[in-house]
C-alpha positions as CSV (number, residue, x, y, z in Angstrom):
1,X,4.2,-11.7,-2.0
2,X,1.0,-12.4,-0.8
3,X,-2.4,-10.4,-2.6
4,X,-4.3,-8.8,0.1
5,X,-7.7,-10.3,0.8
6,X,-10.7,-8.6,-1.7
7,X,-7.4,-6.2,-3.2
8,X,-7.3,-6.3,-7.1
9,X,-4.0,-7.2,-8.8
10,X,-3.0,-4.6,-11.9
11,X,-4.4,-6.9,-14.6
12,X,-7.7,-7.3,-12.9
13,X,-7.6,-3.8,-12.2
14,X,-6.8,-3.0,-16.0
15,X,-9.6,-4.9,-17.0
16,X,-12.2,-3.4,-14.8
17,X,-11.3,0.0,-15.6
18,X,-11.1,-0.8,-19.6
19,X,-14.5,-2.4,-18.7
20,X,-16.0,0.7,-17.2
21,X,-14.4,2.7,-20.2
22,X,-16.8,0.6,-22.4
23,X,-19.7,0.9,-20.5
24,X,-19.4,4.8,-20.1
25,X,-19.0,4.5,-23.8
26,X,-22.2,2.6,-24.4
27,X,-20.8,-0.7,-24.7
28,X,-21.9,-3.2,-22.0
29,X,-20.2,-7.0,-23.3
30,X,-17.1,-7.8,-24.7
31,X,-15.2,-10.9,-25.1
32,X,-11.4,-11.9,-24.2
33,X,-9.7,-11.0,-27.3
34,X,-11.2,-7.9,-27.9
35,X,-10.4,-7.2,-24.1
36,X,-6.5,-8.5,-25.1
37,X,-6.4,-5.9,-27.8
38,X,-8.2,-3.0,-25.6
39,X,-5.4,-4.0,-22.7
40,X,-2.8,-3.3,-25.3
41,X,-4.0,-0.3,-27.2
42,X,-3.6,1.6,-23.8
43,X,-0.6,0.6,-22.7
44,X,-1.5,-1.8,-20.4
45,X,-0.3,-4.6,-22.4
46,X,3.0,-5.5,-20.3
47,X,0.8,-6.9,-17.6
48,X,-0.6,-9.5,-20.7
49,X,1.9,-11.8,-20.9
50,X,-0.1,-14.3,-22.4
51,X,-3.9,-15.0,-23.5
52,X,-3.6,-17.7,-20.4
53,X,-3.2,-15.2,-18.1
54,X,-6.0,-12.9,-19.2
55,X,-8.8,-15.6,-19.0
56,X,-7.4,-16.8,-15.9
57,X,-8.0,-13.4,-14.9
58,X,-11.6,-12.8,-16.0
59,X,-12.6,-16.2,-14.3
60,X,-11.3,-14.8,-11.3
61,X,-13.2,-11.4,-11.5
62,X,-16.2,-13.6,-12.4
63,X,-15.6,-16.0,-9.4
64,X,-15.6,-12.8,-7.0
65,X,-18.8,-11.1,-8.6
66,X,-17.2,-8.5,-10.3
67,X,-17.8,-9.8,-13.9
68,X,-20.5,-11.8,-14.8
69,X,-20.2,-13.8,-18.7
70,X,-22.8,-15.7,-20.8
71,X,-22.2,-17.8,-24.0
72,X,-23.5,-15.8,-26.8
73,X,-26.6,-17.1,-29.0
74,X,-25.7,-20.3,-31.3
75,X,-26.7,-18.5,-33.8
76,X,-24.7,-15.8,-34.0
77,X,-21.3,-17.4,-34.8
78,X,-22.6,-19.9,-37.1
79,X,-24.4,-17.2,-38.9
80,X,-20.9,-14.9,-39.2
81,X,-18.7,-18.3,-39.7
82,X,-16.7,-18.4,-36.6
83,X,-16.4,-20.1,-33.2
84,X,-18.5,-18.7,-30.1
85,X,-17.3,-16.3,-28.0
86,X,-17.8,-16.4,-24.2
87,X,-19.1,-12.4,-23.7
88,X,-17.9,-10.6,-20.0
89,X,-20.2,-7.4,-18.7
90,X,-18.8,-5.5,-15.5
91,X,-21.3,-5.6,-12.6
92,X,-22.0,-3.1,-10.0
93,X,-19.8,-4.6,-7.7
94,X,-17.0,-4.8,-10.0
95,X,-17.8,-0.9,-10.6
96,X,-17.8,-0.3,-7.0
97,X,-14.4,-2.4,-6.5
98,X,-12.8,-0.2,-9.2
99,X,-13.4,3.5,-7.1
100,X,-10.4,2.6,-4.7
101,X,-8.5,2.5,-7.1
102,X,-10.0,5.8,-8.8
103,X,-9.3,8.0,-5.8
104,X,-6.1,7.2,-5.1
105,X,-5.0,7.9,-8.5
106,X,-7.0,11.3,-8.9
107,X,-5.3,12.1,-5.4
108,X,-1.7,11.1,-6.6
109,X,-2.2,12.7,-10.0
110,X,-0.1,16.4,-10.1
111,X,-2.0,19.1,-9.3
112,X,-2.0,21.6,-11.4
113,X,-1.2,25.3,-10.8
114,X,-2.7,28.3,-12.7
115,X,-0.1,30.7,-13.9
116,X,-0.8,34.2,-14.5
117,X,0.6,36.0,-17.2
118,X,3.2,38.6,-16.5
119,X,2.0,42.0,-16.4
C-alpha cells in the first residue's frame, strides 16, 4: 500500500499531535527518547516497534518541514555527564498538517446526548 502524497502515516501523526500536546503545555523541544516514552505513556506505543523506526520517522517530518531539530549546546551534556541529544520542536506547518487529522476525529467522536431526568 502506497502513502498518499503530503498524507501522514499514524506514527508521524502520533508524534505531531504528542508534539502539539507539549507545546500547548509550555514545552517547545524534546528529544527521541523522551518522545519514545511520551508515544508509549498514551498508548500509542504499538506503532513503536523500535527506536529505528521512531528516528526514521522524525527525519522524515523534518525533511518535509514539519519538525525542525538542532544539536543542543556542548555544554550542556558534558556539564550533566551524558551524550548530546539531538532536540525536535514542531513548526507551524507541522501544526497546520496535524488539523486534518483533528477534524476528522472530533467529527467521528460519539456525540453525546443530554438526558433529562424523569419527572
Amino acid at each position: 500500500m502506497r502513502r498518499k502524497r503530503d498524507a501522514l502515516v499514524p506514527l508521524e501523526l502520533a508524534i505531531c499531535a504528542r508534539a502539539a500536546e507539549l507545546l500547548e503545555a509550555g514545552i517547545s523541544e524534546f528529544h527521541g527518547y523522551a518522545m519514545a516514552k511520551r508515544l508509549a505513556d498514551v498508548a500509542d506505543s504499538r506503532l513503536l516497534t523500535a527506536y529505528g523506526t521512531l528516528y526514521r520517522a522524525l527525519a522524515r517530518l523534518e525533511s518535509r518541514g514539519f519538525l525542525r531539530s538542532w544539536w543542543e549546546a556542548p555544554e550542556v551534556p558534558a556539564r550533566e555527564n551524558r551524550p548530546g541529544r539531538r532536540l525536535y520542536a514542531l513548526t507551524a506547518l507541522g501544526e497546520t498538517a496535524l488539523q486534518p487529522a483533528r477534524d476528522a476525529e472530533r467529527l467521528s467522536a460519539p456525540k453525546r446526548t443530554r438526558r433529562t431526568a424523569p419527572a
